[in-house]
DSSP file (Angstrom, degrees, kcal/mol; ACC not computed):
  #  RESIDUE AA STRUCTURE BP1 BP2  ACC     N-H-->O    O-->H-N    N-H-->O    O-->H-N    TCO  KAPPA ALPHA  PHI   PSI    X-CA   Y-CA   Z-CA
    1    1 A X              0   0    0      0, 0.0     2,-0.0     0, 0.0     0, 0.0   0.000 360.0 360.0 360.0 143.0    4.6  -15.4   15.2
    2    2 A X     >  -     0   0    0      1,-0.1     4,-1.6     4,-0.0     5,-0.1  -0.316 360.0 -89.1 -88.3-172.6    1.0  -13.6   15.4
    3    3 A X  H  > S+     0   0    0      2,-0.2     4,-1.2     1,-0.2    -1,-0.1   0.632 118.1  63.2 -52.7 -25.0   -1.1  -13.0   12.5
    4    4 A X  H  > S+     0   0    0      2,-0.2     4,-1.9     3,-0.1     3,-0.4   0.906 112.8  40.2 -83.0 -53.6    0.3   -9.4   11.4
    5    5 A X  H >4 S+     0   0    0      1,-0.2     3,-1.8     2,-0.2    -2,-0.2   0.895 111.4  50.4 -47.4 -77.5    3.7  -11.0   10.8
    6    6 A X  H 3< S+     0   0    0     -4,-1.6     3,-0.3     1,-0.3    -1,-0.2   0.615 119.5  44.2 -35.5 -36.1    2.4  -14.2    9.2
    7    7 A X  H 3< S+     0   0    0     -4,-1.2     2,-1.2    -3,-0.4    -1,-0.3   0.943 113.4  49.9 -62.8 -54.7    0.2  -11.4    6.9
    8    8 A X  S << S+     0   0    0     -4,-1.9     2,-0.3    -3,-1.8    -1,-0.3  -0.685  76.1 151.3 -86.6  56.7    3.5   -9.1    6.4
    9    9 A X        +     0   0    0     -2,-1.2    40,-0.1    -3,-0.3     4,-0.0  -0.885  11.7 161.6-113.6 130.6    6.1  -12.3    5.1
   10   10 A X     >  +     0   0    0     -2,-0.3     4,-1.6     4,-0.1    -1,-0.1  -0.034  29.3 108.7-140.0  25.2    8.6  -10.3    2.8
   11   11 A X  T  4 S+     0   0    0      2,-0.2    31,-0.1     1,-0.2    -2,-0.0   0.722  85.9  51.7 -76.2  -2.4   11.9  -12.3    2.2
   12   12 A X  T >4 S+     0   0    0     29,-0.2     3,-0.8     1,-0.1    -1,-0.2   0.930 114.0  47.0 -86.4 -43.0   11.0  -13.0   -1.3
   13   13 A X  T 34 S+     0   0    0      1,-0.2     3,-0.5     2,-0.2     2,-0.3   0.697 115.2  44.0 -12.4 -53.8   10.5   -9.0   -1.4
   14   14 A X  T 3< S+     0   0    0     -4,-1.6    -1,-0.2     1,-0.3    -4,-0.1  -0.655 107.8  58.8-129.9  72.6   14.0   -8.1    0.5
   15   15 A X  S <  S+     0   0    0     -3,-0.8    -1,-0.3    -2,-0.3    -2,-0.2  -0.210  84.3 110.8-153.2   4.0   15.9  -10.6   -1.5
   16   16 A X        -     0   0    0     -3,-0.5     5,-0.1     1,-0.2    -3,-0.0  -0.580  69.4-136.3 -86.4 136.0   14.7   -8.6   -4.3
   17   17 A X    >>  -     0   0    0     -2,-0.2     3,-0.7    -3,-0.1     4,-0.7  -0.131  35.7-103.1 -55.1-179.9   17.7   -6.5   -6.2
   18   18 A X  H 3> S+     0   0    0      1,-0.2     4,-0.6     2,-0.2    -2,-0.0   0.531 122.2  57.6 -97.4  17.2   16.5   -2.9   -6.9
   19   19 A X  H 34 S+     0   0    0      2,-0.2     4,-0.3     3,-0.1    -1,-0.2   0.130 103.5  45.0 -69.5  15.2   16.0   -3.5   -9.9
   20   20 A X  H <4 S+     0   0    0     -3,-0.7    -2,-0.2     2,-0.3     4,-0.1   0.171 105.9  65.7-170.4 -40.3   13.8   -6.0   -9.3
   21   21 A X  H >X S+     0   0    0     -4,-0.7     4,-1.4     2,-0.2     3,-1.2   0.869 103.0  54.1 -76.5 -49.7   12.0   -3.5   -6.3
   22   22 A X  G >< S+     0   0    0     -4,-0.6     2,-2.9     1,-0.3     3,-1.7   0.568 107.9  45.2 -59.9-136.3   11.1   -1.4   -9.4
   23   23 A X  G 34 S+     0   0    0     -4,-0.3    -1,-0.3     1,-0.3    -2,-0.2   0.093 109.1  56.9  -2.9 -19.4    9.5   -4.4  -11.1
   24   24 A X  G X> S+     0   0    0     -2,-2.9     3,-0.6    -3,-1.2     4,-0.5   0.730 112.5  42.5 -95.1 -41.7    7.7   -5.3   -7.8
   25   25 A X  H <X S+     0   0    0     -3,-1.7     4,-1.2    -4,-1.4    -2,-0.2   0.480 109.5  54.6 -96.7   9.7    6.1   -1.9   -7.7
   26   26 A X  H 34 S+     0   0    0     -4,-0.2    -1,-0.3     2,-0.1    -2,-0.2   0.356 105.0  48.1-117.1  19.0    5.3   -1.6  -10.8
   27   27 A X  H <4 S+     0   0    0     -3,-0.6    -2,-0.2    -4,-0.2     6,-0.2  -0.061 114.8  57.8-103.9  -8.3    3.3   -4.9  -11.1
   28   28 A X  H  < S+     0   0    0     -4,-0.5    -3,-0.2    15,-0.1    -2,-0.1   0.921 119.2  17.3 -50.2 -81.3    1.5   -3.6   -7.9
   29   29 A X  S  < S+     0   0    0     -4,-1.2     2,-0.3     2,-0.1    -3,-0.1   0.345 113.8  66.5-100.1  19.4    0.4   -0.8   -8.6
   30   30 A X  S    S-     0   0    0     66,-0.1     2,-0.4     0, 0.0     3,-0.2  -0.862  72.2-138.8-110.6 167.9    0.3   -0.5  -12.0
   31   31 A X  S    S+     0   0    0     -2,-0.3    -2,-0.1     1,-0.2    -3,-0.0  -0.926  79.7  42.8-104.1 115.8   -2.4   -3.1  -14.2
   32   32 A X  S    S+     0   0    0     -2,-0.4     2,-0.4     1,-0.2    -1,-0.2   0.572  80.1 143.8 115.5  16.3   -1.7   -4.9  -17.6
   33   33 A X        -     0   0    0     -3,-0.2    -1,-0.2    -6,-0.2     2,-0.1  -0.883  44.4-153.1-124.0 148.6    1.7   -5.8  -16.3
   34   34 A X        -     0   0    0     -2,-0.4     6,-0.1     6,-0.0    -7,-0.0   0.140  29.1-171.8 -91.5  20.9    3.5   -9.7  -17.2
   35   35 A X        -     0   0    0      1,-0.2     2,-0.1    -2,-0.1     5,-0.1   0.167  26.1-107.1 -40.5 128.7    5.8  -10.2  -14.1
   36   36 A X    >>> -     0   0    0      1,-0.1     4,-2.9     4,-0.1     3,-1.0  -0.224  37.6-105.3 -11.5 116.0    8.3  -12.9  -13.8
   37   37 A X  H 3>5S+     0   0    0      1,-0.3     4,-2.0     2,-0.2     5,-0.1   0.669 122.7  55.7 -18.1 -46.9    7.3  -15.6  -11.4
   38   38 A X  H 3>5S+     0   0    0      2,-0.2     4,-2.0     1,-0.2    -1,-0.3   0.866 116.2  41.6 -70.2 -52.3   10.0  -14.1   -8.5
   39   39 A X  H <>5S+     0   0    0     -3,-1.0     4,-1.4     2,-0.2    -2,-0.2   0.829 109.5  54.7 -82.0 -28.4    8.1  -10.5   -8.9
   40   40 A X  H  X5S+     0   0    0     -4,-2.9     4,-1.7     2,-0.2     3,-0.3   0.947 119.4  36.5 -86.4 -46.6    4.5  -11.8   -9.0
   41   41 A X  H  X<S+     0   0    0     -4,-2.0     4,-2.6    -5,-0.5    -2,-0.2   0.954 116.5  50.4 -65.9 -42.2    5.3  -13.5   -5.8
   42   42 A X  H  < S+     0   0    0     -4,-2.0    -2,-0.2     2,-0.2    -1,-0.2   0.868 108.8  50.0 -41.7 -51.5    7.4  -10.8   -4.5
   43   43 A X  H >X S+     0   0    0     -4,-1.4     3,-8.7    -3,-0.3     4,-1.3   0.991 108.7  68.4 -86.0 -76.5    4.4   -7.9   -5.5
   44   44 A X  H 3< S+     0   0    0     -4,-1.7    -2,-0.2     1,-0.5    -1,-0.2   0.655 103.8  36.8 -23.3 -40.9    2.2  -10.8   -3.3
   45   45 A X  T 3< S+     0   0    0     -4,-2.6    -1,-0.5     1,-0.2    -2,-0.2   0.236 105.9  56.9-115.7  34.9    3.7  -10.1   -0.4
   46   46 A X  T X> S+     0   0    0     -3,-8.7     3,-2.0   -22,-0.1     4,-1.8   0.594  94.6  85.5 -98.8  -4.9    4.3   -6.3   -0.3
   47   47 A X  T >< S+     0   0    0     -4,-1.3     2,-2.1     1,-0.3     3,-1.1   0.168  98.1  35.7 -38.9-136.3    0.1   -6.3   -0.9
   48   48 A X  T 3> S+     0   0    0      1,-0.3     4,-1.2     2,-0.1    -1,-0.3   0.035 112.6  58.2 -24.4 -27.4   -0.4   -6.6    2.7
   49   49 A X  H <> S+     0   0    0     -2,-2.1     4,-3.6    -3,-2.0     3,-0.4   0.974 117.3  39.3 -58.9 -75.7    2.8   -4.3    3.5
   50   50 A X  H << S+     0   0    0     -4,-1.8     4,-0.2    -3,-1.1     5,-0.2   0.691 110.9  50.3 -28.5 -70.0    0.8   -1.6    1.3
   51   51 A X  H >> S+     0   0    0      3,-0.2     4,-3.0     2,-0.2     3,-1.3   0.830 112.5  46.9 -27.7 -73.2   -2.5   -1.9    2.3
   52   52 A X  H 3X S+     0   0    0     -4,-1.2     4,-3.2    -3,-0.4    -2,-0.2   0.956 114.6  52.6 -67.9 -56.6   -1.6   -1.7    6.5
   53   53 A X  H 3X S+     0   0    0     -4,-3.6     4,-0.8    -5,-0.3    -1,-0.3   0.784 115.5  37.6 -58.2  -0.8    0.8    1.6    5.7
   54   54 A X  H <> S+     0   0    0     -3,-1.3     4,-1.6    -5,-0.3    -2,-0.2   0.801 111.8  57.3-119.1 -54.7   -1.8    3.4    3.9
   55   55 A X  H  X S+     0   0    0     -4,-3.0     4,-1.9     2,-0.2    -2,-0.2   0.818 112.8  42.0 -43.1 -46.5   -4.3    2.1    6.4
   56   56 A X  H >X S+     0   0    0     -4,-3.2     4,-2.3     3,-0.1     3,-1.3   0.994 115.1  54.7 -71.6 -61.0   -2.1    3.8    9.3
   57   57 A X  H 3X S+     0   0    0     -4,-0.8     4,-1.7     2,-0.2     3,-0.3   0.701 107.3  46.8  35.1 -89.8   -1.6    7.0    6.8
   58   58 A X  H 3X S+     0   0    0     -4,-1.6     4,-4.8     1,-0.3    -1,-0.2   0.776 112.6  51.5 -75.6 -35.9   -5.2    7.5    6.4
   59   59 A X  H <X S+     0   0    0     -4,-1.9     4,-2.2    -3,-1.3    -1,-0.3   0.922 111.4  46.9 -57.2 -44.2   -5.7    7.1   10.4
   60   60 A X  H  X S+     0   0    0     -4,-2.3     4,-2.1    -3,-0.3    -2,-0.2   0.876 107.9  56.8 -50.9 -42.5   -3.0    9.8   11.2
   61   61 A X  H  X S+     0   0    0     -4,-1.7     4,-2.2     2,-0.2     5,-0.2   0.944 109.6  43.2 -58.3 -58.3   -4.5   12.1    8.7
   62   62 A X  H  X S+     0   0    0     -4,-4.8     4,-3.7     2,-0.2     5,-0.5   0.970 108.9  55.2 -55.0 -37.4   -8.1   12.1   10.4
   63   63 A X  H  X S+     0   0    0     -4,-2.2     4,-2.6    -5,-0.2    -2,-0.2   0.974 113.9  44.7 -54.1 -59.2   -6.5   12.4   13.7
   64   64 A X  H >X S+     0   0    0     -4,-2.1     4,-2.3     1,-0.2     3,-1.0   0.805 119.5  40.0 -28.2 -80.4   -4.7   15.8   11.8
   65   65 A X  H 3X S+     0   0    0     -4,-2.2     4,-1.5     2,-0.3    -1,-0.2   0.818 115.9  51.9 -74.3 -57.9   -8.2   17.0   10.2
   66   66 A X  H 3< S+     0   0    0     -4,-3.7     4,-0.4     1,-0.2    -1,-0.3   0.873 120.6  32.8 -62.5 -30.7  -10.2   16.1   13.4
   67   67 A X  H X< S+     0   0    0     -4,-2.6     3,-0.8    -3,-1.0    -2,-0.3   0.971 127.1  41.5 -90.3 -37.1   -7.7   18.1   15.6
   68   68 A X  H >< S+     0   0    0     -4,-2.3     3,-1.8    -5,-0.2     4,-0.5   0.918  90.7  88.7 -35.0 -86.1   -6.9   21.2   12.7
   69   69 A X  T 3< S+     0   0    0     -4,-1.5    -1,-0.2     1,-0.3    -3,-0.1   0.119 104.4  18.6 -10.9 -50.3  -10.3   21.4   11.6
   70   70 A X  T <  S+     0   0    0     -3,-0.8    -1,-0.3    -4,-0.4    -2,-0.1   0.165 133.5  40.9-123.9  31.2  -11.1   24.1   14.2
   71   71 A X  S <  S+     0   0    0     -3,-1.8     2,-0.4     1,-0.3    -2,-0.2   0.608 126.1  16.0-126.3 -27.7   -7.6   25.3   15.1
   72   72 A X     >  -     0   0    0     -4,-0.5     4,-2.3    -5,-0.1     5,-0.4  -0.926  67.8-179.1-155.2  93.8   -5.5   25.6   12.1
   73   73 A X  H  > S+     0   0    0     -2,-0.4     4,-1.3     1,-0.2    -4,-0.1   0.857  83.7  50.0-103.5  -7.2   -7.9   25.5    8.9
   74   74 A X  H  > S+     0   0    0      2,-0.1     4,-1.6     3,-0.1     5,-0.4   0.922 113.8  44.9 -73.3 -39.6   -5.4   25.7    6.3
   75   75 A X  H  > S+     0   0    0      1,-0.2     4,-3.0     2,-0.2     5,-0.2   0.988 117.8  50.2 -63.3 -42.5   -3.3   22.6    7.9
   76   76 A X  H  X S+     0   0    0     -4,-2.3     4,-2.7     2,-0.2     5,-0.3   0.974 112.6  47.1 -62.0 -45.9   -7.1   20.9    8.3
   77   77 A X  H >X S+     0   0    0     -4,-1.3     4,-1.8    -5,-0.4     3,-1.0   0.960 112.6  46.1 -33.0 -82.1   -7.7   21.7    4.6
   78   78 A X  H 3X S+     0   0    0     -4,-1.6     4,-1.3     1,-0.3    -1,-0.2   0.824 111.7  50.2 -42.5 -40.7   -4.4   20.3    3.5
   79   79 A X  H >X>S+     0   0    0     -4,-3.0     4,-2.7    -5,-0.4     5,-0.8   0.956 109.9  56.3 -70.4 -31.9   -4.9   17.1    5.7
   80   80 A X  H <<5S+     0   0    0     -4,-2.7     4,-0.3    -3,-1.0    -2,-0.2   0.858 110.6  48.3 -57.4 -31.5   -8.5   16.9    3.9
   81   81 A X  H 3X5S+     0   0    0     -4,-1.8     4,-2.1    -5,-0.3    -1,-0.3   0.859 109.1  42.0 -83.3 -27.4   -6.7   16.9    0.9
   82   82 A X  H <X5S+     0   0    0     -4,-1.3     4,-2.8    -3,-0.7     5,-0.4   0.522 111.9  57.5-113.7  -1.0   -4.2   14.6    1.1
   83   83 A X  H  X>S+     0   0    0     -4,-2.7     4,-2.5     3,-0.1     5,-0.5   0.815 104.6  57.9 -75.9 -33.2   -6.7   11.7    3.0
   84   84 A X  H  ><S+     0   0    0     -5,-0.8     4,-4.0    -4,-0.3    -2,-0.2   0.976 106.9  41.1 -63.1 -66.6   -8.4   12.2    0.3
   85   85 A X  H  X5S+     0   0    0     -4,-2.1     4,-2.2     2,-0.2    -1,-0.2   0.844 119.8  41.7   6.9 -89.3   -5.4   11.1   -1.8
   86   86 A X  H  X>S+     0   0    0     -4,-2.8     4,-2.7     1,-0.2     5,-0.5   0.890 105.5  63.3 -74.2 -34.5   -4.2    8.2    0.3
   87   87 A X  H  X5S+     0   0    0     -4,-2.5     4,-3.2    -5,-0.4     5,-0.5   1.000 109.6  48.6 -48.1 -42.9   -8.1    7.1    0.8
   88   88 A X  H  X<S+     0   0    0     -4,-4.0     4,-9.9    -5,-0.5     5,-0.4   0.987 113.8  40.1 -54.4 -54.2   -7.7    6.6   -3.3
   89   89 A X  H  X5S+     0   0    0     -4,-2.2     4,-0.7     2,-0.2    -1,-0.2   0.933 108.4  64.8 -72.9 -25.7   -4.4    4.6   -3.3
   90   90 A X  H  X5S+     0   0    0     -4,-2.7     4,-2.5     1,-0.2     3,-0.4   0.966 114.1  36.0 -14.7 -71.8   -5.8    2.7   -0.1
   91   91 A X  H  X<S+     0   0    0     -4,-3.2     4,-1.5    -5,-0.5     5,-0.3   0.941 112.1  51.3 -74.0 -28.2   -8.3    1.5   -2.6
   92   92 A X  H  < S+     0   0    0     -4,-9.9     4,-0.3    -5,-0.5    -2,-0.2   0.655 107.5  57.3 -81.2  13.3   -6.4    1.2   -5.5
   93   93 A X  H  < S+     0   0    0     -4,-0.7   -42,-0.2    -3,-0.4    -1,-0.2   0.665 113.2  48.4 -97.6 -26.9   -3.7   -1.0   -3.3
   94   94 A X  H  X S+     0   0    0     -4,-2.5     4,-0.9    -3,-0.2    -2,-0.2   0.690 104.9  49.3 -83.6  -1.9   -6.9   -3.3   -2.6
   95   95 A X  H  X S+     0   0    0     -4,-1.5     4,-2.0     2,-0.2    -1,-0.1   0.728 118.1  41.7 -99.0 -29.4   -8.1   -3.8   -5.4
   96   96 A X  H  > S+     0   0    0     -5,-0.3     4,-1.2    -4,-0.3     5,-0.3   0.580 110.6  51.6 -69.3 -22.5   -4.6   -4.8   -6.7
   97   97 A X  H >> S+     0   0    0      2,-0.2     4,-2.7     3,-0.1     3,-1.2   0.898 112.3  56.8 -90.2 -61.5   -3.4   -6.9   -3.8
   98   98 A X  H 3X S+     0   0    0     -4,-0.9     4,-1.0     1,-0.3     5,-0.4   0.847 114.1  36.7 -15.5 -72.8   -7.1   -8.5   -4.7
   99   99 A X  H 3X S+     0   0    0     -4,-2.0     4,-2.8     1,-0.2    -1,-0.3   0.833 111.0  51.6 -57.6 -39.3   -6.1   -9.1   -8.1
  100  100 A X  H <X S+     0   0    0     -4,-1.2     4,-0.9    -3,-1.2     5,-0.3   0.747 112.7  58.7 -83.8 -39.5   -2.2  -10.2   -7.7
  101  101 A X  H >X S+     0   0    0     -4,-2.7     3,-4.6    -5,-0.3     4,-1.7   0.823 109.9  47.1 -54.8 -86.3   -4.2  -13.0   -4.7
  102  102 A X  H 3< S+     0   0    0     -4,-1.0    -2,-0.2     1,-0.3    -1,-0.2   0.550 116.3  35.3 -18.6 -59.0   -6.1  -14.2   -7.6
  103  103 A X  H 3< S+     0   0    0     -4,-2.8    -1,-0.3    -5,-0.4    -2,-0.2   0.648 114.2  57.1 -61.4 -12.4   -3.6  -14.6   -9.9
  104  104 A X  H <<        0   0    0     -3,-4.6    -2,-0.2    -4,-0.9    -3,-0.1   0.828 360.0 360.0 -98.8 -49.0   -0.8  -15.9   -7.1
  105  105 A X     <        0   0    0     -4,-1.7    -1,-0.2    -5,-0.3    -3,-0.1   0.072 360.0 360.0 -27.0 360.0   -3.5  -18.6   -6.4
């Protein structure tokens, strides 16, 4: 297996009920939260899930803005706006998968 897998390991994750996927994402991204052993590992490994989708996200968007910009300038606006967005939850999904390592540790 190469490294992106070995990063991206999610059986504890999609062994998760959904109820249980609601508890996973809400001990991601929210802070201040007491998880059950099964969800604090669980929220461990979608960090790296999170983090690489918003990381492609934020690339598609510039490709948008860079080609809009001087063709389309409401669509380039609107992508400006919404990198802007995911560039926040980017970081606030590293700075939580940061925190959830620490504790998992």
């Amino acid at each position: 297996m190469g490294p992106i897998v070995d990063l991206v390991k999610l059986d504890v994750y999609r062994s998760c009920t959904r109820q249980e996927k609601r508890e996973v994402l809400e001990t991601f991204w929210r802070s201040g939260v007491t998880p059950s052993a099964r969800i604090h590992e669980a929220a461990f490994q979608y960090g790296p899930a999170a983090v690489i989708c918003l990381f492609a996200v934020a690339l598609e968007l510039a490709l948008v803005i860079f080609v809009s910009i001087q063709r389309a300038v409401v669509v380039g606006w609107l992508a400006v706006v919404f990198e802007v967005i995911v560039l926040v939850s980017l970081w606030w999904s590293l700075i939580r998968w940061r925190t959830i390592r620490s504790e998992f540790n």
